[in-house]
GUVO-775738 format. One record per atom (N, C-alpha, C, O): residue number from 1; residue in three letters; atom name; z, y, x. Coordinates in nm, 2 decimals. Atoms other than C-alpha are relative to their C-alpha. Example, Ala and Ser with C-alpha at 12.3 -4.5 7.8 and 13.67 -1.06 7.14 Angstrom:
BEGIN
(atom 1,"ALA","N",(0.00,-0.12,0.09))
(atom 1,"ALA","CA",(0.78,-0.45,1.23))
(atom 1,"ALA","C",(0.00,0.12,0.09))
(atom 1,"ALA","O",(0.07,0.12,0.19))
(atom 2,"SER","N",(0.00,-0.11,-0.09))
(atom 2,"SER","CA",(0.71,-0.11,1.37))
(atom 2,"SER","C",(0.08,0.11,-0.08))
(atom 2,"SER","O",(0.09,0.22,-0.03))
//
This chain:
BEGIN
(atom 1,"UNK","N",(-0.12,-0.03,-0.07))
(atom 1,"UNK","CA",(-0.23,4.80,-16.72))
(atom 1,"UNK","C",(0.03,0.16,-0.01))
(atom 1,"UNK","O",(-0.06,0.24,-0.02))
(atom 2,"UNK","N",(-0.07,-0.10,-0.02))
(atom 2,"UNK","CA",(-0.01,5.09,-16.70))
(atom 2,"UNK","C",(-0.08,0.14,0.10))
(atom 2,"UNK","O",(-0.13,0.25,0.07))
(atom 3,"UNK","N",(0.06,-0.05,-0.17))
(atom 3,"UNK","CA",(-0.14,5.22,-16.34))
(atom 3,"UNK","C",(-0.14,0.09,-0.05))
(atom 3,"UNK","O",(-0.16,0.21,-0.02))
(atom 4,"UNK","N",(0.10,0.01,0.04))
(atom 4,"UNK","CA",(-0.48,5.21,-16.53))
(atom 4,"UNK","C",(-0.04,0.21,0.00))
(atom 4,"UNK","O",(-0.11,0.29,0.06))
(atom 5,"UNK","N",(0.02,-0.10,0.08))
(atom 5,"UNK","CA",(-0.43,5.54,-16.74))
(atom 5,"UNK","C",(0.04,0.08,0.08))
(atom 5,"UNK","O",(0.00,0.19,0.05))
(atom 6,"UNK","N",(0.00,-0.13,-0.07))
(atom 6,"UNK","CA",(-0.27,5.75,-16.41))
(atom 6,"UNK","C",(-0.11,0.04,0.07))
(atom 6,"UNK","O",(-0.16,0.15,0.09))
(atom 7,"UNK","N",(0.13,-0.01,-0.10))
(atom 7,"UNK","CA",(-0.54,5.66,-16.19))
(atom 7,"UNK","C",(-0.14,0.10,-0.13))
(atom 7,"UNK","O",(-0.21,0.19,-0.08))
(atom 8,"UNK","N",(0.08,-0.08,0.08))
(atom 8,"UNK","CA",(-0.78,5.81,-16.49))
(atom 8,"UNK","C",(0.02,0.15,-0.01))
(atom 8,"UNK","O",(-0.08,0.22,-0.03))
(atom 9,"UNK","N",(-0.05,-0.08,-0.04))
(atom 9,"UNK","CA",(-0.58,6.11,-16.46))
(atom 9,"UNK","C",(-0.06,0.10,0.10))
(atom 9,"UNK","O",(-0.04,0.08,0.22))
(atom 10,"UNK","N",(0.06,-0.07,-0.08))
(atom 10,"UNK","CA",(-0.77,6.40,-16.33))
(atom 10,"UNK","C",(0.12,0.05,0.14))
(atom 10,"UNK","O",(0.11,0.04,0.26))
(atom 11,"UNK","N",(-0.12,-0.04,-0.10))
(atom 11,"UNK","CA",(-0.45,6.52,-16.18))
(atom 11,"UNK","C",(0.04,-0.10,0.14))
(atom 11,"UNK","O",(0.05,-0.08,0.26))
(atom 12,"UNK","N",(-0.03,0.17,-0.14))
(atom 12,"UNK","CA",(-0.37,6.18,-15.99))
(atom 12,"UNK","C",(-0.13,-0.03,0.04))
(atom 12,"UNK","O",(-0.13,-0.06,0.16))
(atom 13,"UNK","N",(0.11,0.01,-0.10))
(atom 13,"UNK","CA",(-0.74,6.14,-15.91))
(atom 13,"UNK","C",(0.03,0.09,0.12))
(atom 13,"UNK","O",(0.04,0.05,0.23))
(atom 14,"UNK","N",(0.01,-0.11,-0.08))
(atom 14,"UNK","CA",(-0.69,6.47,-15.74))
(atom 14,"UNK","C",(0.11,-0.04,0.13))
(atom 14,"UNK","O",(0.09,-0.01,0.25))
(atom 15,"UNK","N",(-0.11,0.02,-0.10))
(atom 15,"UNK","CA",(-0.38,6.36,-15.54))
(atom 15,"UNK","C",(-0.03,-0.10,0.01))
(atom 15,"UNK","O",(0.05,-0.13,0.10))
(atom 16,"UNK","N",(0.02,0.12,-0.06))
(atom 16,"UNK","CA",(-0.49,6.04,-15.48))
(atom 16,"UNK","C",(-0.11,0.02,0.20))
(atom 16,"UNK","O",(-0.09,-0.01,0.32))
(atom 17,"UNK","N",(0.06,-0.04,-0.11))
(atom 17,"UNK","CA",(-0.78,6.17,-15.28))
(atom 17,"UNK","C",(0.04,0.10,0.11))
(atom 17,"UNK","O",(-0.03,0.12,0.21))
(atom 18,"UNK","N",(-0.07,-0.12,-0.06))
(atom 18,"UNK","CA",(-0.57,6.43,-15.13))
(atom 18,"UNK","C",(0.12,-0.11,0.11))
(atom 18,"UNK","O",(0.14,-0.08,0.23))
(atom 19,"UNK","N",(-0.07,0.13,-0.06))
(atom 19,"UNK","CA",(-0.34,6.13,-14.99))
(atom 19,"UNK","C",(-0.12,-0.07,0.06))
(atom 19,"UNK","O",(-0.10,-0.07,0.18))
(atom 20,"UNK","N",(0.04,0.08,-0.06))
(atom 20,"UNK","CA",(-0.63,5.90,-14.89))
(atom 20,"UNK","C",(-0.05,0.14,0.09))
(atom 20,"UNK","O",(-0.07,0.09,0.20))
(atom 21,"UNK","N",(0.06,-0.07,-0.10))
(atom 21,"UNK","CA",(-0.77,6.18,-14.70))
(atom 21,"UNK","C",(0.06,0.04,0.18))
(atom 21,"UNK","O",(0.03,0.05,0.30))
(atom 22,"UNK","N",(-0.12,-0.02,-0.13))
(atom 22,"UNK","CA",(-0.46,6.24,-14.52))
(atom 22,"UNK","C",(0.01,-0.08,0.08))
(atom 22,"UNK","O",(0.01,-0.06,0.20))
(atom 23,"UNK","N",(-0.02,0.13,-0.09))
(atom 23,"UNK","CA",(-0.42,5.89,-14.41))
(atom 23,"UNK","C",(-0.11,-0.06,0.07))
(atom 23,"UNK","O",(-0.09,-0.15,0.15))
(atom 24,"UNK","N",(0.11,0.01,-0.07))
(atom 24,"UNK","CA",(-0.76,5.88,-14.29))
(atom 24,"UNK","C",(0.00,0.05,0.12))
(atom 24,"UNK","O",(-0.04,-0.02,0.21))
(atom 25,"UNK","N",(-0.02,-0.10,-0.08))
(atom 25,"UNK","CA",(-0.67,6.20,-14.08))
(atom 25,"UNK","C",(0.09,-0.07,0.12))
(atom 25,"UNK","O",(0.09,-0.07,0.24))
(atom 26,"UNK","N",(-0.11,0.04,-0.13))
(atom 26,"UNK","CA",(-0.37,6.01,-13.93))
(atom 26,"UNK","C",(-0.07,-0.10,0.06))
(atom 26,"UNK","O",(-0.11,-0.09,0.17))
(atom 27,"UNK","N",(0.10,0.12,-0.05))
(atom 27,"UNK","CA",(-0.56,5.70,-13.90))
(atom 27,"UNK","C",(-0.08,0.04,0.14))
(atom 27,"UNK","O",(-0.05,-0.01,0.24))
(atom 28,"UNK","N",(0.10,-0.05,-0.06))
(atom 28,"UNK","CA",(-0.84,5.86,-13.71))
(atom 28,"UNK","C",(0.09,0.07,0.16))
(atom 28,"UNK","O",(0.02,0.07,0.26))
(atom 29,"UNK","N",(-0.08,-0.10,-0.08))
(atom 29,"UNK","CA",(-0.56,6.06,-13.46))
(atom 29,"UNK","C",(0.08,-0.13,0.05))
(atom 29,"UNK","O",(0.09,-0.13,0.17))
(atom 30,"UNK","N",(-0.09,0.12,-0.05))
(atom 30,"UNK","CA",(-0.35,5.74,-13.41))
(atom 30,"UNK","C",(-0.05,-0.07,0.05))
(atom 30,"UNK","O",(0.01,-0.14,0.13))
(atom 31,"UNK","N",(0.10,0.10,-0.04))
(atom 31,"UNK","CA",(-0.66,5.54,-13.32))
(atom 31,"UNK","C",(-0.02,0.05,0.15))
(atom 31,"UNK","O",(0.02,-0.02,0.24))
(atom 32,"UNK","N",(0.00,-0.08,-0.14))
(atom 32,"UNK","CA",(-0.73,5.79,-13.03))
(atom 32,"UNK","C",(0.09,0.02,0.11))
(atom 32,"UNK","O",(0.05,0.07,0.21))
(atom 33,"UNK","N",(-0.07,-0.05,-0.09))
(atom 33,"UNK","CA",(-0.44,5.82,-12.83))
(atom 33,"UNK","C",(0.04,-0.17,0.07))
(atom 33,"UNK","O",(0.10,-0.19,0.17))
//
């Protein structure tokens, strides 16, 4: 697939983890209140 070759993508690795990190952050903060 398509998808395949961004996610390989050091660049989109980098922003991927940069996004799940984030949503972890909210996650973690929304859980709490």
């Amino acid at each position: 697939p398509h998808y395949q070759a961004l996610i390989q993508n050091p660049k989109t690795k980098f922003l991927i983890r940069e996004i799940y990190k984030e949503l972890k952050e909210k996650i973690k903060s929304s859980q709490k209140e």
